[in-house]
VOGURO-650556 format. One line per 10 residues: their letters; for each residue x, y, z of N, C-alpha, C, O. Coordinates in steps of 0.2 Angstrom, whole numbers, plus 2048, in hexadecimal, padded with zeros to 3 digits. Layout:
REM VOGURO-650556
A) X,Y,Z,X,Y,Z,X,Y,Z,X,Y,Z  ...
***
This chain:
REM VOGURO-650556
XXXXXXXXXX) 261,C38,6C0,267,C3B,6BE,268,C3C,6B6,266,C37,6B3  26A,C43,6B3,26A,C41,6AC,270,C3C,6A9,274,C38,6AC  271,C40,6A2,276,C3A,6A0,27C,C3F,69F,27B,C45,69F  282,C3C,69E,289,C41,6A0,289,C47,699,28D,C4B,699  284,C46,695,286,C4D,68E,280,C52,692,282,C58,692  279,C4F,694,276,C55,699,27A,C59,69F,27C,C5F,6A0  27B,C53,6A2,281,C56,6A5,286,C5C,6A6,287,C60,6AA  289,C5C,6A0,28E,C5C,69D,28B,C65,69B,28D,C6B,69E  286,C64,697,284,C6B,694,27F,C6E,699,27C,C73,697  27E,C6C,6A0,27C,C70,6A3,280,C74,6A8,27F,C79,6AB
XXXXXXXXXX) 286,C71,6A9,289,C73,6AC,28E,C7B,6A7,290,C80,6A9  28E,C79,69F,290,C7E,69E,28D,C84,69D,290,C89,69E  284,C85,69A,281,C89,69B,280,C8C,6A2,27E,C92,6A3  281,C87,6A7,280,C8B,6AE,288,C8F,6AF,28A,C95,6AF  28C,C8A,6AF,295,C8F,6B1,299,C90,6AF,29E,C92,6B1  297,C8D,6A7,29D,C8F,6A2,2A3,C8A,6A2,2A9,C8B,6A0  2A0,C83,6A4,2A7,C82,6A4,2A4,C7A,6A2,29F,C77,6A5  2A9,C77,69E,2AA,C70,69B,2AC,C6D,69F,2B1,C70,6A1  2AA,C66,6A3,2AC,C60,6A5,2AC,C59,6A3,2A6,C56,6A3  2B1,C57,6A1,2AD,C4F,69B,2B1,C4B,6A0,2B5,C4C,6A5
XXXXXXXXXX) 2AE,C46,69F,2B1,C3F,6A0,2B1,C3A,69C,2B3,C34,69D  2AD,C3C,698,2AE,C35,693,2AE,C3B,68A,2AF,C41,689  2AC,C36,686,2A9,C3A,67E,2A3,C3E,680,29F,C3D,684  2A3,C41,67C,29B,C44,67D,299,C41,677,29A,C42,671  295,C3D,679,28F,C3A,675,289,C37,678,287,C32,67B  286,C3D,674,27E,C3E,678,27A,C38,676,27D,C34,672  274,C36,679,271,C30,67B,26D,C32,676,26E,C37,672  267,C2D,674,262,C2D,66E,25D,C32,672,259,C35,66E  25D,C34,67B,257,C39,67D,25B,C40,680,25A,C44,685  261,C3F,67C,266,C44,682,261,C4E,67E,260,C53,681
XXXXXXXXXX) 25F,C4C,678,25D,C50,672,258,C55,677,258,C5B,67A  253,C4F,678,24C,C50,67D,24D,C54,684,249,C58,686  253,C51,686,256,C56,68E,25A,C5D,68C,25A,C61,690  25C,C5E,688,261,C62,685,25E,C69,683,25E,C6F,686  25B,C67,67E,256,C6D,67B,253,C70,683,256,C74,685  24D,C6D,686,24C,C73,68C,251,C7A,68F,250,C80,68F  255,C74,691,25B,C78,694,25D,C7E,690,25D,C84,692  25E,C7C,68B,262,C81,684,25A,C88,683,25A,C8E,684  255,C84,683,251,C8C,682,24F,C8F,687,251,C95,685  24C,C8E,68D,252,C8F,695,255,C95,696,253,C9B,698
XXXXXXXXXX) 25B,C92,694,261,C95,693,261,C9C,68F,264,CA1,691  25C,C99,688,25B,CA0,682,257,CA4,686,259,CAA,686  252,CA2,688,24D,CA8,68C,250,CAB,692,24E,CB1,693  255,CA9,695,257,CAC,69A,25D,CB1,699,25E,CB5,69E  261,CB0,693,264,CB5,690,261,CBC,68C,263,CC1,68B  25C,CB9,689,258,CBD,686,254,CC3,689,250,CC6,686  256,CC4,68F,251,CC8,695,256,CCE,692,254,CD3,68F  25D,CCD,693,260,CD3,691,263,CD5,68B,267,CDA,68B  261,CD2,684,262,CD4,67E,25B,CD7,67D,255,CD5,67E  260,CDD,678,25C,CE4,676,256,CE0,66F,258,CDB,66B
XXXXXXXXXX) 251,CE3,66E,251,CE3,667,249,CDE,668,245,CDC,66C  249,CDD,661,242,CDA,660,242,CD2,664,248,CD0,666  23D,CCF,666,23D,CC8,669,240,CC4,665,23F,CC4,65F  245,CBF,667,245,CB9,663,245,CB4,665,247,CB3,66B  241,CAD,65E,241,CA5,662,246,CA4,662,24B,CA6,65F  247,C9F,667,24D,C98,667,24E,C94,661,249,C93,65E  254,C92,65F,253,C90,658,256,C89,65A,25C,C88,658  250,C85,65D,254,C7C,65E,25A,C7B,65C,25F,C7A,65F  257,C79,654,25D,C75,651,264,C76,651,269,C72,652  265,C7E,650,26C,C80,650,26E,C7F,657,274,C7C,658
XXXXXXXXXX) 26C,C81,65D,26F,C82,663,26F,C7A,666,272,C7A,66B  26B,C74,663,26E,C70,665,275,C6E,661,27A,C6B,663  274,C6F,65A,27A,C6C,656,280,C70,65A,284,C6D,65C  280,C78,65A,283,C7B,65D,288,C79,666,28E,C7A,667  282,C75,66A,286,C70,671,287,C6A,66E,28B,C67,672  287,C66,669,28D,C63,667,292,C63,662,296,C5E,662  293,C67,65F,299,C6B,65F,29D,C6D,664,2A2,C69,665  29B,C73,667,29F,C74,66F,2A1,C6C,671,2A7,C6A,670  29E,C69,674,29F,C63,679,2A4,C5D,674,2A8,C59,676  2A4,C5F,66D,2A9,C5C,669,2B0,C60,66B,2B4,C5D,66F
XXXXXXXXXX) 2AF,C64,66A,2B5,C69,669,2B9,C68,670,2BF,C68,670  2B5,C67,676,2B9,C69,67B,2BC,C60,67D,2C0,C5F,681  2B9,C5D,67B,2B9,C56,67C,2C1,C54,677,2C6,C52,679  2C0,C55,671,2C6,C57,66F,2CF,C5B,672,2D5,C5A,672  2CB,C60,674,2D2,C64,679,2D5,C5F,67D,2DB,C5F,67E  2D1,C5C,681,2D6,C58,685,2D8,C53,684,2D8,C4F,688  2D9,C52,67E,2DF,C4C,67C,2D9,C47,678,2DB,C41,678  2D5,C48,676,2D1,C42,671,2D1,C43,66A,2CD,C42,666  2D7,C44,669,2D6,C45,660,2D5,C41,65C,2D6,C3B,65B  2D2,C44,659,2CF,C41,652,2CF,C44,64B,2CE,C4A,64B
XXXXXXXXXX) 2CE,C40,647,2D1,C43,63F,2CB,C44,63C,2CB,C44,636  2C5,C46,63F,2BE,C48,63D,2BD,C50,63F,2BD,C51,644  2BC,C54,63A,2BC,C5B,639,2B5,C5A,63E,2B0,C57,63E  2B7,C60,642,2B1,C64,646,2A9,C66,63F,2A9,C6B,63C  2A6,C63,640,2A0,C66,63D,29D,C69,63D,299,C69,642  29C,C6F,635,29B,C76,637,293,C75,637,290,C70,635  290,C7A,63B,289,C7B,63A,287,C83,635,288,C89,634  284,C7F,632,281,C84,629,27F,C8A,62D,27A,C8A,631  283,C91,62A,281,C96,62A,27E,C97,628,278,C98,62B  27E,C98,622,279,C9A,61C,272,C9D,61E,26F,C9A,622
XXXXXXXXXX) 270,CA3,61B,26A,CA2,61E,268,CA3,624,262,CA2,625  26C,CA5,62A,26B,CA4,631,267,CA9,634,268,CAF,631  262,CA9,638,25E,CAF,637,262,CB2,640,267,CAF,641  260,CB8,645,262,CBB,648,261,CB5,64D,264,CB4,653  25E,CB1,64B,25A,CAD,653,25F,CA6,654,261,CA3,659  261,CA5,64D,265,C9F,64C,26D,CA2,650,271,C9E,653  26F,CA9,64E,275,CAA,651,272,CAC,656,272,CB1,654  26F,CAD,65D,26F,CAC,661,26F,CA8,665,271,CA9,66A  26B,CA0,662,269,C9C,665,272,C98,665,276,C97,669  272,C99,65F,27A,C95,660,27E,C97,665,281,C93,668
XXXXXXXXXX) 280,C9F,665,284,CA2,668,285,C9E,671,28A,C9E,674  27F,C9C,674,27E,C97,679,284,C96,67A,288,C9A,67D  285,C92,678,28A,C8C,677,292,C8E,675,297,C8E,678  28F,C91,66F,298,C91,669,29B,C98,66C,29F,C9B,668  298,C9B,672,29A,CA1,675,2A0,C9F,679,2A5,CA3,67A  2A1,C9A,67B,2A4,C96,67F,2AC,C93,67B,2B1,C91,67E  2AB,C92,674,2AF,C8F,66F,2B7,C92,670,2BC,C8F,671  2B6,C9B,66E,2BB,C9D,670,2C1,C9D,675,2C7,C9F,676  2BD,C99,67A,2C4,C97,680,2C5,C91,67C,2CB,C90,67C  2C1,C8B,679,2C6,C87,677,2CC,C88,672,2D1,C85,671
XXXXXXXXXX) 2CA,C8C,66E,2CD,C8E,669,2D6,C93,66C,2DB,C93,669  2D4,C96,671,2DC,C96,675,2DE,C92,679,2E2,C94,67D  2DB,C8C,67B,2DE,C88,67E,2E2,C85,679,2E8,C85,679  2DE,C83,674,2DF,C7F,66D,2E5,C80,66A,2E8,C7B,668  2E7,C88,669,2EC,C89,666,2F2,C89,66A,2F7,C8A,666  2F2,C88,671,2F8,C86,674,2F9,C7F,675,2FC,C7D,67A  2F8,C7D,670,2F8,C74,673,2FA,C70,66D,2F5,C6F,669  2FE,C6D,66A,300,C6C,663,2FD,C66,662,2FE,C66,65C  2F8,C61,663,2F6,C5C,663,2EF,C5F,660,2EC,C5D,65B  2EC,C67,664,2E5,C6C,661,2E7,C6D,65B,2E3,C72,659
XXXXXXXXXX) 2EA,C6C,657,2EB,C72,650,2E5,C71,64B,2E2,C75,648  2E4,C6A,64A,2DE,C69,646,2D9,C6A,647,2D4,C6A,643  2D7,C6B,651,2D3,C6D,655,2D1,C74,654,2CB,C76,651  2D4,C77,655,2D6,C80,655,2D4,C83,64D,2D1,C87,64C  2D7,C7F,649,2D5,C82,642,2CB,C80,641,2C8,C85,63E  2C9,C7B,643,2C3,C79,641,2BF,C7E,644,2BC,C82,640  2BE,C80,64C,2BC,C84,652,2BC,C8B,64E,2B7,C8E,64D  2C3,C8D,64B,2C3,C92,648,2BD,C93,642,2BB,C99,642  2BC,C8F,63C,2B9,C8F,638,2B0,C91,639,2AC,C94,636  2B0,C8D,641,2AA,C8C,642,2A8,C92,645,2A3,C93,645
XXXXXXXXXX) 2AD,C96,649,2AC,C9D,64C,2AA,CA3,648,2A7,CA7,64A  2AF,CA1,641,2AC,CA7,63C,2A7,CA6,637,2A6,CA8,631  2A4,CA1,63A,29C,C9F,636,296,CA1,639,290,CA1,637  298,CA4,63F,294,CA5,646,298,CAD,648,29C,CAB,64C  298,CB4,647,29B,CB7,647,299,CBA,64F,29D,CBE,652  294,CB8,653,292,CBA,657,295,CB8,65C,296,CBC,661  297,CB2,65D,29C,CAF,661,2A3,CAD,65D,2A6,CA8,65E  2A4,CB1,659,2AC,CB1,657,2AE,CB6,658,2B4,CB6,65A  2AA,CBC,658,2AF,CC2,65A,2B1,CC0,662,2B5,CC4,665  2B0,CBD,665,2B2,CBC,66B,2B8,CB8,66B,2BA,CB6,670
XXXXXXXXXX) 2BB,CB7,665,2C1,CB1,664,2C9,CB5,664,2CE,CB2,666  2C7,CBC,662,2CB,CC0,661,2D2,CBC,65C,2D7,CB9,65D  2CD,CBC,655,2D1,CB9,64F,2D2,CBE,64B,2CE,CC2,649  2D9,CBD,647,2D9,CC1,642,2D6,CBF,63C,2D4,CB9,63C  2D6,CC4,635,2D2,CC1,633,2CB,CC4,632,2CA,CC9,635  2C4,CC2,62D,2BF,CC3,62F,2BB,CBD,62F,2BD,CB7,62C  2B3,CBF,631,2AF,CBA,634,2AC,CB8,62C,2AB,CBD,628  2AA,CB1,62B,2A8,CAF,624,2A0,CB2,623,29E,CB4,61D  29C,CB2,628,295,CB5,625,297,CBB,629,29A,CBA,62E  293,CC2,625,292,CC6,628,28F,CC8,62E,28A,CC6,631
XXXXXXXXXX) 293,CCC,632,290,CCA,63A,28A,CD2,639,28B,CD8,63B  284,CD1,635,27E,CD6,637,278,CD3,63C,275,CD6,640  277,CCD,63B,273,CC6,63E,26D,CC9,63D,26A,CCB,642  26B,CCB,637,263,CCC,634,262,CD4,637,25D,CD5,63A  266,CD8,637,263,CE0,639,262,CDD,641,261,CE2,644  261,CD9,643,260,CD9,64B,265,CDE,64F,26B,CDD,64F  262,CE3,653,265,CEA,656,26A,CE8,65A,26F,CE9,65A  266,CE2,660,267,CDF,666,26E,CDC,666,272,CDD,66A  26F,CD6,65F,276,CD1,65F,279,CD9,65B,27D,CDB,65F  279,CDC,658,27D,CE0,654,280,CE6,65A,286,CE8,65B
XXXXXXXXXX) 27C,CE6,65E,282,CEB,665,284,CE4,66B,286,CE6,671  282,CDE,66A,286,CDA,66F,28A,CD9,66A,28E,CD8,66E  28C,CD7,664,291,CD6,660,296,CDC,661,29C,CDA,661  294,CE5,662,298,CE8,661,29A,CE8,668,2A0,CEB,669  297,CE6,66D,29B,CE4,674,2A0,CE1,674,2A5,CE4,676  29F,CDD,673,2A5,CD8,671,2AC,CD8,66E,2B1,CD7,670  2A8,CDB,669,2AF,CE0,661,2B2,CE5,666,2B7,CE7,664  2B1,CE7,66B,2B4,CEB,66C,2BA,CEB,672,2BC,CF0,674  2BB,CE2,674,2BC,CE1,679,2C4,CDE,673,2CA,CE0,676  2C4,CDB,66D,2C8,CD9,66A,2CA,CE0,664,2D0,CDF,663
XXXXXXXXXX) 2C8,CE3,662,2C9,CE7,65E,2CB,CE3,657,2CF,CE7,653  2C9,CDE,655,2CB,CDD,64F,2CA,CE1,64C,2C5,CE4,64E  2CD,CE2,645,2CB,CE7,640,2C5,CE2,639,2C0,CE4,637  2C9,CDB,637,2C5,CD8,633,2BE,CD7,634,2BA,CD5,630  2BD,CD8,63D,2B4,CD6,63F,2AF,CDB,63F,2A9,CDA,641  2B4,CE2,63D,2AF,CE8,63D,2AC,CE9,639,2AE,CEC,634  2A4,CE7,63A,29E,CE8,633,2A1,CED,62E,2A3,CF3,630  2A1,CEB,62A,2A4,CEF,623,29D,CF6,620,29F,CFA,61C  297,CF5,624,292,CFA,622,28C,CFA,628,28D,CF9,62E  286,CFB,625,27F,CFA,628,27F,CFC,62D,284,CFE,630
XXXXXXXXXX) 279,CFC,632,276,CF9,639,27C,CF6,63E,27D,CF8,644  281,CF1,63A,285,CF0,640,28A,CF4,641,28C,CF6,646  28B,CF5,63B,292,CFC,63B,293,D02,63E,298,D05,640  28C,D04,63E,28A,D08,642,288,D06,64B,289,D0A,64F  287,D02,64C,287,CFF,654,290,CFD,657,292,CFD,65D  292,CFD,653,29C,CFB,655,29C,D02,653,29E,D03,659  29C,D08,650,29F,D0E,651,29B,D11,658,29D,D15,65C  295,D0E,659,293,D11,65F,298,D0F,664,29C,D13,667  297,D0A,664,29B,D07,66B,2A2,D08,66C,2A5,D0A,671  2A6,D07,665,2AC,D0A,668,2AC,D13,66A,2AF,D15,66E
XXXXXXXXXX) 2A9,D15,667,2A7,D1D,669,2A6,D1E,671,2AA,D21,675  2A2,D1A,673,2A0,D19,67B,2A3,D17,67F,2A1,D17,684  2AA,D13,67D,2B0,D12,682,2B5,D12,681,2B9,D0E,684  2B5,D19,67D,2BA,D1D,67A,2C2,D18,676,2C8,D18,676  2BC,D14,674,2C2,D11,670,2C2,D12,667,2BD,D13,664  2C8,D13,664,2CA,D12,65D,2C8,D10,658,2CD,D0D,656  2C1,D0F,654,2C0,D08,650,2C5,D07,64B,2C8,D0C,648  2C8,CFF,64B,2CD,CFC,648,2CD,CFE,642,2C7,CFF,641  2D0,D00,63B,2D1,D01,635,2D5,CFD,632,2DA,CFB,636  2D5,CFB,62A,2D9,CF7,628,2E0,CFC,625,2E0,D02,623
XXXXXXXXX) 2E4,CF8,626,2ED,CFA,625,2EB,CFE,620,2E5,CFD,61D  2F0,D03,61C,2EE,D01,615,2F3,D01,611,2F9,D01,614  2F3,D00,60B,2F7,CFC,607,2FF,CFD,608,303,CF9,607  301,D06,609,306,D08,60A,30A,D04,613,30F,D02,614  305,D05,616,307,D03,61D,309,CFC,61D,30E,CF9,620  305,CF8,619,304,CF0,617,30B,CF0,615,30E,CEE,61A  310,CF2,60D,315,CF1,60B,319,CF3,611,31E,CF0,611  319,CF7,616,31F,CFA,619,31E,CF4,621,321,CF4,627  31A,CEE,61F,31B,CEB,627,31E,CE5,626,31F,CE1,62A
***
């Protein structure tokens, strides 16, 4: 039998859905059972993303399931005065946001549980921060606002029209690539389901609200 964080993250990679019963704090070999699953996981997603091949990117997609399994472990009443820790953008190549996306795709339901729960607020603000360090799984948060690193994910074609997939389910205006490769993939997609791309107010509209 594995141990309850294997557990834990197989059942959300297979159905989407958090079960805890205890903290999640994984074992000194939970690393070792985790990682398969997790790349697994990335190859089996991977069948239907357009665009060049990409590796699994370990490190971030494990940092990235405990995160998640913090965050949700949190929502149900374990609070704690310890900020969610973000995982370093910087630098992220197309492969690191997809590997992450795994997991922190998932964050956006905690982040509207979070905000209806007044005990979540420090929860809900952290979840947030780390959503727009990752714009590929925050455009799915429907936040106002924009995402902190640019959502291009290294010219990668494939994340840039499942991003504008997404962008077009929320319509935020702050998440609409500002140029390039991606800007051009969200004018496509909204064109093809015949929706509006968002624009910012403008200053005249802004004074009269």
């Amino acid at each position: 039998m594995g141990s309850p964080f294997a557990i834990w993250l197989e059942r959300v990679l297979i159905h989407g859905e958090s079960v805890q019963a205890s903290a999640p704090v994984p074992k000194a070999e939970d690393r070792g059972r985790c990682l398969p699953m997790l790349s697994a996981a990335f190859v089996q997603r991977s069948l239907s993303l357009a665009g060049p091949h990409l590796d699994f990117s370990r490190e971030v997609a494990w940092q990235a399931s405990l995160r998640l399994a913090d965050a949700c472990w949190r929502l149900v009443g374990a609070a704690s005065d310890e900020p969610l820790t973000d995982i370093v953008a910087d630098g992220a190549t197309a492969a690191d946001h997809y590997s992450v996306d795994l997991t922190l795709r998932f964050l956006p339901s905690v982040l509207r549980r979070a905000g209806a729960r007044s005990h979540a607020a420090t929860l809900a603000a952290d979840v947030e921060r780390v959503l727009r360090l990752w714009p590929l799984s925050g455009v799915l948060a429907d936040l106002d606002g924009e995402p902190t690193v640019a959502p291009d994910f290294a010219g990668h074609p494939g994340l840039q029209l499942l991003y504008a997939e997404r962008l077009v389910k929320t319509g935020r205006v702050g998440w609409v690539p500002r140029g390039g490769s991606a800007r051009d993939w969200v004018e496509r997609i909204f064109a093809e389901r015949g929706r509006t791309l968002p624009v910012p107010a403008t200053t005249e509209e802004n004074s009269r609200d």
